[in-house]
C-alpha positions as CSV (number, residue, x, y, z in Angstrom):
1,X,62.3,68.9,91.8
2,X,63.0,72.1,91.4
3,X,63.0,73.2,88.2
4,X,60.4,74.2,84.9
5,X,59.8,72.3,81.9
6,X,58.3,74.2,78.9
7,X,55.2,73.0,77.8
8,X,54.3,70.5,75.4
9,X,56.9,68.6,77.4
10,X,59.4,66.9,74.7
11,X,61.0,63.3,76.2
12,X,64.1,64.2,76.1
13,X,63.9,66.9,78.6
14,X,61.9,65.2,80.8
15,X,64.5,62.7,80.7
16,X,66.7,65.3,81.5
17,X,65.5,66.8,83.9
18,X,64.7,63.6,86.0
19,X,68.1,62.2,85.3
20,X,69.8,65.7,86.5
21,X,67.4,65.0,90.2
22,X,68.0,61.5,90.4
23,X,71.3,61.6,89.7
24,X,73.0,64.6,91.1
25,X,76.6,63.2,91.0
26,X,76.9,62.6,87.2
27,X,78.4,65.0,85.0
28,X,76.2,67.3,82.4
29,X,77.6,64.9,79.7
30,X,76.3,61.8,81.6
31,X,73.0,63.2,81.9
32,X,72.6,64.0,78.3
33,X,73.5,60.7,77.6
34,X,71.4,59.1,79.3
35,X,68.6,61.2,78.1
36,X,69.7,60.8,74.4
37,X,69.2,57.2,74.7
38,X,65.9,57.4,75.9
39,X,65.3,59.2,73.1
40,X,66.8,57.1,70.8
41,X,64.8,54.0,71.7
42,X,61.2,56.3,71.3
43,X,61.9,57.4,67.7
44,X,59.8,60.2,66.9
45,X,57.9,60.2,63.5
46,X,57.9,62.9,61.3
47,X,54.7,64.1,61.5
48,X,52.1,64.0,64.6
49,X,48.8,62.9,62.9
50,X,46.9,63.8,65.9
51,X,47.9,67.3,66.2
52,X,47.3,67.4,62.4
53,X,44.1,66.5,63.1
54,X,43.0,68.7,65.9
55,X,44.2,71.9,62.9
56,X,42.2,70.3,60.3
57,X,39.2,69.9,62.9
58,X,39.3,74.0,63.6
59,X,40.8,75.3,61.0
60,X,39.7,75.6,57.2
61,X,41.8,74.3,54.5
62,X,42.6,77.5,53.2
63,X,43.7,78.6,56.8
64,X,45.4,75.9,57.4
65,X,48.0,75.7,54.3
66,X,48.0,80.0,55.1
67,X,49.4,79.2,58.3
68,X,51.2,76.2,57.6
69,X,53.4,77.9,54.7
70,X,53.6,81.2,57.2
71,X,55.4,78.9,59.8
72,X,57.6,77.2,57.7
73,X,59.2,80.9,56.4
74,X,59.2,81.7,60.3
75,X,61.3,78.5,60.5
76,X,63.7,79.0,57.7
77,X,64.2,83.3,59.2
78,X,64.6,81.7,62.6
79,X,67.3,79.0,61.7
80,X,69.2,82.0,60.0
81,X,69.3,83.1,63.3
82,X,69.7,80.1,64.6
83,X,72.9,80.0,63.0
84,X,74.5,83.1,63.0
85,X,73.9,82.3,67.1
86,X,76.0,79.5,67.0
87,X,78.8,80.7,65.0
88,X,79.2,83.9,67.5
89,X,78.8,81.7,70.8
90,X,75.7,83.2,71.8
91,X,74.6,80.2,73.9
92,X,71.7,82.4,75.2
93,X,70.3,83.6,71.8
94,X,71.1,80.0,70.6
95,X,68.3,78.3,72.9
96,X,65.7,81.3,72.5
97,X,65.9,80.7,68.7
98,X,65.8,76.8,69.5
99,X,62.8,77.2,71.8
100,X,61.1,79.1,69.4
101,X,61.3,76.6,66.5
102,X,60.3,73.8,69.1
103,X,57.1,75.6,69.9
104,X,56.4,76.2,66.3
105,X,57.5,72.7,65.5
106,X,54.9,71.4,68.1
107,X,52.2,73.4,67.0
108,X,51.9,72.0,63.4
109,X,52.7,68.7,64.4
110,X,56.4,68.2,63.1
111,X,57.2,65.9,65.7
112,X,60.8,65.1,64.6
113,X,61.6,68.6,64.2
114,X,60.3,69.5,67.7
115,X,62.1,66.8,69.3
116,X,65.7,68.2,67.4
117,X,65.1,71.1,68.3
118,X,64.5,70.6,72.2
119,X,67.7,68.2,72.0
120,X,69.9,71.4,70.4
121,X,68.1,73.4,73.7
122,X,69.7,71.0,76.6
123,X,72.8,70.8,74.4
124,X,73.6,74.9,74.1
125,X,73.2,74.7,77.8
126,X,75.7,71.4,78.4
127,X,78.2,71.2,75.5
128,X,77.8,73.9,73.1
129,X,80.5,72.6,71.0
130,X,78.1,69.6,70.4
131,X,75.0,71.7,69.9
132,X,76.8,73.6,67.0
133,X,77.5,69.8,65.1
134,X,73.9,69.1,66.3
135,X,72.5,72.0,64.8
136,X,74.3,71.1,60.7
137,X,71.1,68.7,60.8
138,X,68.9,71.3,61.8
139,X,68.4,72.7,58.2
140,X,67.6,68.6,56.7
141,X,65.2,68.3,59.1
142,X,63.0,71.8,58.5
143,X,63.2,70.6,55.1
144,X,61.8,67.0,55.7
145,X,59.5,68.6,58.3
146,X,58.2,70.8,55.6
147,X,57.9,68.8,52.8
148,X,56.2,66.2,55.0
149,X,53.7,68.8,56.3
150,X,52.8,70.3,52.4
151,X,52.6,66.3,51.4
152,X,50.2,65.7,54.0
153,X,47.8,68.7,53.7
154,X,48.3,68.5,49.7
155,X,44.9,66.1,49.1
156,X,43.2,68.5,50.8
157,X,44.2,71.7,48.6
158,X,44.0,70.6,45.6
């Protein structure tokens, strides 16, 4: 294969990217598709609990609910962005903004969010007409991600 996959590697672009290799002939379209059913059938939770526990095995409580309300403002500035992107057709600006959220996303453990977020990456690149219907959801599921991350760190603060 020739071709890069960011790292942690989200399903639906590895799906992608072996669907694009295997099957040369299909259309961009086809090859989302097929990689959106993958996905589909491997529902994502909201939250990973292991990544949640590898923060609250090296990091202190304090630190932790610091850093945890630190990214979610980075996420709500970036999906500004994020936005603004998609409304000028800035395809490029819309995936850097997209891969940023992922990798914050992935390093707090908001699974979900991660996994929307590398989705709205391979669609800016295949049907950005799509990505911009993809992306209304975007803002839901920061909010979920968020409230689910404060919820689960909340026994701990208090």
């Amino acid at each position: 294969m020739n071709g890069v996959l960011g790292k942690p590697v989200a399903l639906r672009e590895l799906l992608g990217a072996i669907a694009e290799h295997v099957w040369p002939h299909r259309s961009d379209r086809e090859v989302a598709s097929i990689a959106d059913a993958a996905v589909v059938s491997a529902a994502s939770p909201v939250l990973s609990s292991a990544r949640l526990d590898d923060l609250r095995a090296t990091l202190s409580v304090e630190t932790l609910s610091n850093l945890v309300e630190d990214c979610l403002t980075d996420l709500s500035n970036r999906l500004l962005d994020l936005q603004a992107a998609l409304g000028q057709g800035e395809a490029e600006q819309v995936h850097a903004h997209a891969h940023a959220m992922a990798g914050m996303a992935a390093e707090y453990g908001m699974a979900a969010l991660e996994m929307r977020m590398r989705a709205l990456m391979q669609l800016a690149k295949v049907d950005p007409d799509s990505a911009i219907a993809a992306a209304e959801q975007v803002e839901a599921e920061v909010a979920r991600a968020g409230d689910a991350l404060r919820a689960a760190l909340q026994h701990e603060i208090v």
